[in-house]
C-alpha positions in Angstrom: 70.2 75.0 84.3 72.0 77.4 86.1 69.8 76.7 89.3 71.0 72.9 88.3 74.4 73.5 88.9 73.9 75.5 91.5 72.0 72.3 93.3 74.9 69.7 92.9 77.9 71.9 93.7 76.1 73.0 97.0 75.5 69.1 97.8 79.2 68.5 97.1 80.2 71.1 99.3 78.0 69.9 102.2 79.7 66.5 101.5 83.1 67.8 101.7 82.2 70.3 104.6 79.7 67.7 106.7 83.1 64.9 106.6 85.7 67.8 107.8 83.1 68.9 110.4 80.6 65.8 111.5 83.6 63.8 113.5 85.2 66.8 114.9 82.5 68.8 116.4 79.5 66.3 116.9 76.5 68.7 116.9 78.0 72.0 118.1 79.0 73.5 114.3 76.4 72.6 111.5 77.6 71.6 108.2 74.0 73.3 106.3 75.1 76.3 108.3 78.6 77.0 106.9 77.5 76.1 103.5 74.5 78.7 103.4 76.6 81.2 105.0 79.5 80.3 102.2 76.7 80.8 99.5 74.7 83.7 100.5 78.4 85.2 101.0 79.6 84.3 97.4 76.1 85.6 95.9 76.0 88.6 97.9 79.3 89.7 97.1 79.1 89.5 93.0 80.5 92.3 90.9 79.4 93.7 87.5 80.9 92.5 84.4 83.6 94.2 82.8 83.3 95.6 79.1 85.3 92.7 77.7 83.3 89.9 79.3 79.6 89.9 80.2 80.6 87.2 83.5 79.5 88.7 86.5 82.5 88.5 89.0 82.5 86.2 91.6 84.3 87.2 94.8 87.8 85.1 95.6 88.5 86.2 99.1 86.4 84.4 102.1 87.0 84.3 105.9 85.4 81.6 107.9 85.1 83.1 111.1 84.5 80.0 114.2 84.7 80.0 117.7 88.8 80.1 118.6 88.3 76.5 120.2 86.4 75.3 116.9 88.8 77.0 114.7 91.7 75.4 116.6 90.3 71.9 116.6 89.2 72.0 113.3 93.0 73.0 111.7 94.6 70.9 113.2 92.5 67.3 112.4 91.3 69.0 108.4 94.5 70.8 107.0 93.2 69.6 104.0 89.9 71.0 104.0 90.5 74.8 102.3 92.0 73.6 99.3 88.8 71.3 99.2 86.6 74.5 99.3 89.0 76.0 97.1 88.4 73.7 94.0 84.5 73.8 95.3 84.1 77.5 94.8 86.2 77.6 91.5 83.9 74.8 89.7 80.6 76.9 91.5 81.9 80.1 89.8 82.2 78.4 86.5 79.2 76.2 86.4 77.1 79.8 87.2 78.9 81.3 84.4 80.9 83.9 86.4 84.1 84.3 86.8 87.0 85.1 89.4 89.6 87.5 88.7 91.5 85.2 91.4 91.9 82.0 92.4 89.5 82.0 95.4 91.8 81.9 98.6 90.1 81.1 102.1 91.2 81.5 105.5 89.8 80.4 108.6 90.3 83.4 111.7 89.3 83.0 115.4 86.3 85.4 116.8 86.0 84.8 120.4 82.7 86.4 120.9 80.9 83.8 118.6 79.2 81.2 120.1 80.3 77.3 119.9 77.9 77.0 117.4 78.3 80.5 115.3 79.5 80.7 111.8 80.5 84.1 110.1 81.7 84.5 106.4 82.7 87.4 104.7 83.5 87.6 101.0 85.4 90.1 99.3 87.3 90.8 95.7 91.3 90.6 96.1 92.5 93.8 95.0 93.5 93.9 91.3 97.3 94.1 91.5 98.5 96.0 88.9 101.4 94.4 87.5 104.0 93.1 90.0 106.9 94.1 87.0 106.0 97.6 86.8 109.1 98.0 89.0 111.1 96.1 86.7 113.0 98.6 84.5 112.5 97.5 80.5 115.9 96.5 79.6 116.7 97.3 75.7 119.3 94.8 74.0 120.3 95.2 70.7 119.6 92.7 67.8 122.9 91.7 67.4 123.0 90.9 71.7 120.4 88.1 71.5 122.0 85.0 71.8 119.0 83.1 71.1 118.2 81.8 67.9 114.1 82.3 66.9 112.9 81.1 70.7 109.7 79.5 70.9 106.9 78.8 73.3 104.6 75.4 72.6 101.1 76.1 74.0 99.1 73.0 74.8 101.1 71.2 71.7 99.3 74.4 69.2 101.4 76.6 66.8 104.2 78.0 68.5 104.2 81.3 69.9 107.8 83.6 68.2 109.3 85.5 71.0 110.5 88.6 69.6 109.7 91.4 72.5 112.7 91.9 75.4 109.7 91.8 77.7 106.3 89.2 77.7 103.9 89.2 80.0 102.0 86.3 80.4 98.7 85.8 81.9 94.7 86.0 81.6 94.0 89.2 80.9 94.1 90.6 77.7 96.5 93.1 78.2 99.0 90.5 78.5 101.6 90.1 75.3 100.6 86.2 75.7 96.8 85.7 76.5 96.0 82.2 78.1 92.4 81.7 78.1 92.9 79.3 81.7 90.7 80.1 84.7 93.2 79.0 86.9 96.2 81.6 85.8 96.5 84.5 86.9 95.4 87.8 85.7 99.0 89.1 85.1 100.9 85.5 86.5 104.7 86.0 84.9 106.8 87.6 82.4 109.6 87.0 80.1 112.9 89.4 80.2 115.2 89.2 77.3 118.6 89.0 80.4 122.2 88.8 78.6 120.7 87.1 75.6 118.5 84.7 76.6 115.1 84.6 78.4 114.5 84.6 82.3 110.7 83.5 83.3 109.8 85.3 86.6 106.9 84.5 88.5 104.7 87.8 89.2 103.6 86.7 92.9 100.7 84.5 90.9 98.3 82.5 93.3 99.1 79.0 91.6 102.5 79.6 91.0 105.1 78.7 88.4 105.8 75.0 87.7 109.5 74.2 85.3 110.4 70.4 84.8 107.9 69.6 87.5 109.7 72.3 90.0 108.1 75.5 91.2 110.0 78.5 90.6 110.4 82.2 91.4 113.0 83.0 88.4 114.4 80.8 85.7 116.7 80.9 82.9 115.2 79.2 80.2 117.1 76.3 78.1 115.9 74.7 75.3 113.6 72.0 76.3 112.4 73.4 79.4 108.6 72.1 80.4 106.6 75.1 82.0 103.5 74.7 84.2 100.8 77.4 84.7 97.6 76.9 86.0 96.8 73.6 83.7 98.6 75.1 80.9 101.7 73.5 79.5 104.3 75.6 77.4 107.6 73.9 75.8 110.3 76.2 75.0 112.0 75.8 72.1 115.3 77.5 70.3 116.9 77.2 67.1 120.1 74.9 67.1 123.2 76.5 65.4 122.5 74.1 62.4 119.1 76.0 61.8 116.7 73.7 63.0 115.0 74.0 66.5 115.8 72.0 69.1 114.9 68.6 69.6 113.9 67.3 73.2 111.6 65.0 74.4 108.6 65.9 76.4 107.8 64.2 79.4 104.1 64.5 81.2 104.4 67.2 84.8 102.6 65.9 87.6 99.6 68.1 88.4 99.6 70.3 91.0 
């Protein structure tokens, strides 16, 4: 099955990478040769499972190494094309049951002393950051300074989530306070801070980013209502009105991203 897979992601690829390459380079870079190199790289580079999940890890770093003239060419008439790989590789990883600690991230560098027709990939693991709030001081407010009334987080329309903590981390590993089980969040991707009263979301440097009402974000003060976007997992925050009940708002669908 896995050897399935394995078959119709790799002629995908070779459609997406023959189109970016067949026009642009004629016979000089082949498109079988960048997706072999791409694949032997990926299966080369494979890490042992952790404790917590028998996955084998798939690397999420790859450099494309071309010809400067090629590499130049090929940027500037296929900007599109790494994000193509990009989604490539994540379905790959999941279809062979591994997993990335990452989102895969690819760059394409100049090596002048390959030939016209000379591809080089390297794979690697992105270190494992640890968390980008560790330099965040814990800030401890007394009961009586929380302005918010029983706040709320709404995952994927489920049960809602009680924040009590002054600090949340969010993300998919489980050490977070909120686990979300999303391949395309990041290990430790943002954090809640309890910040005169209310809640601030910051974004921890995550690869896909932090989406609120459809905008991306670095630091937000959440209002009641608010729409938040990670990976392709939707949270509504909710608060308690003065009356006692929470919050009523309407919820509109985010454009994906």
């Amino acid at each position: 099955m896995a050897n399935q897979h394995l078959a119709r992601i790799e002629a995908q690829l070779e459609r997406v990478i023959e189109g970016a390459f067949a026009q642009l380079f004629r016979h000089r870079v082949s498109a079988h040769d960048i997706l072999l190199e791409v694949s032997r790289a990926f299966e080369e580079n494979l890490e042992q499972p952790e404790r917590d999940d028998p996955r084998p890890i798939a690397p999420d770093r790859f450099t494309i190494y071309l010809h400067p003239d090629i590499r130049q060419r090929f940027l500037e008439h296929q900007p599109q094309f790494i994000a193509l790989l990009v989604e490539h590789l994540s379905e790959l990883s999941a279809s062979l049951d591994m997993r990335m600690i990452n989102l895969p991230t690819i760059e394409i560098a100049a090596r002048p002393e390959l030939s016209l027709t000379e591809i080089v990939v390297e794979a690697e693991h992105q270190q494992r950051r640890k968390l980008a709030t560790a330099s965040l001081e814990r800030v401890n407010i007394k009961a009586t300074d929380r302005l918010v009334r029983n706040p709320q987080l709404i995952i994927d329309g489920h049960d809602p989530v009680v924040l009590e903590a002054d600090v949340l981390n969010i993300g998919r590993s489980h050490d977070n306070d909120i686990m979300l089980n999303d391949p395309y969040i990041s290990r430790h991707h943002a954090q809640l801070r309890l910040r005169f009263g209310t809640y601030t979301l910051f974004d921890n440097d995550s690869q896909g980013g932090v989406f609120i009402n459809d905008v991306r974000v670095r630091e937000h003060r959440l209002q009641p209502g608010d729409v938040i976007l990670m990976g392709r997992t939707r949270m509504l925050y909710i608060e308690d009105t003065e009356s006692g009940g929470n919050s009523q708002t309407d919820v509109y669908p985010l454009q994906q991203h």
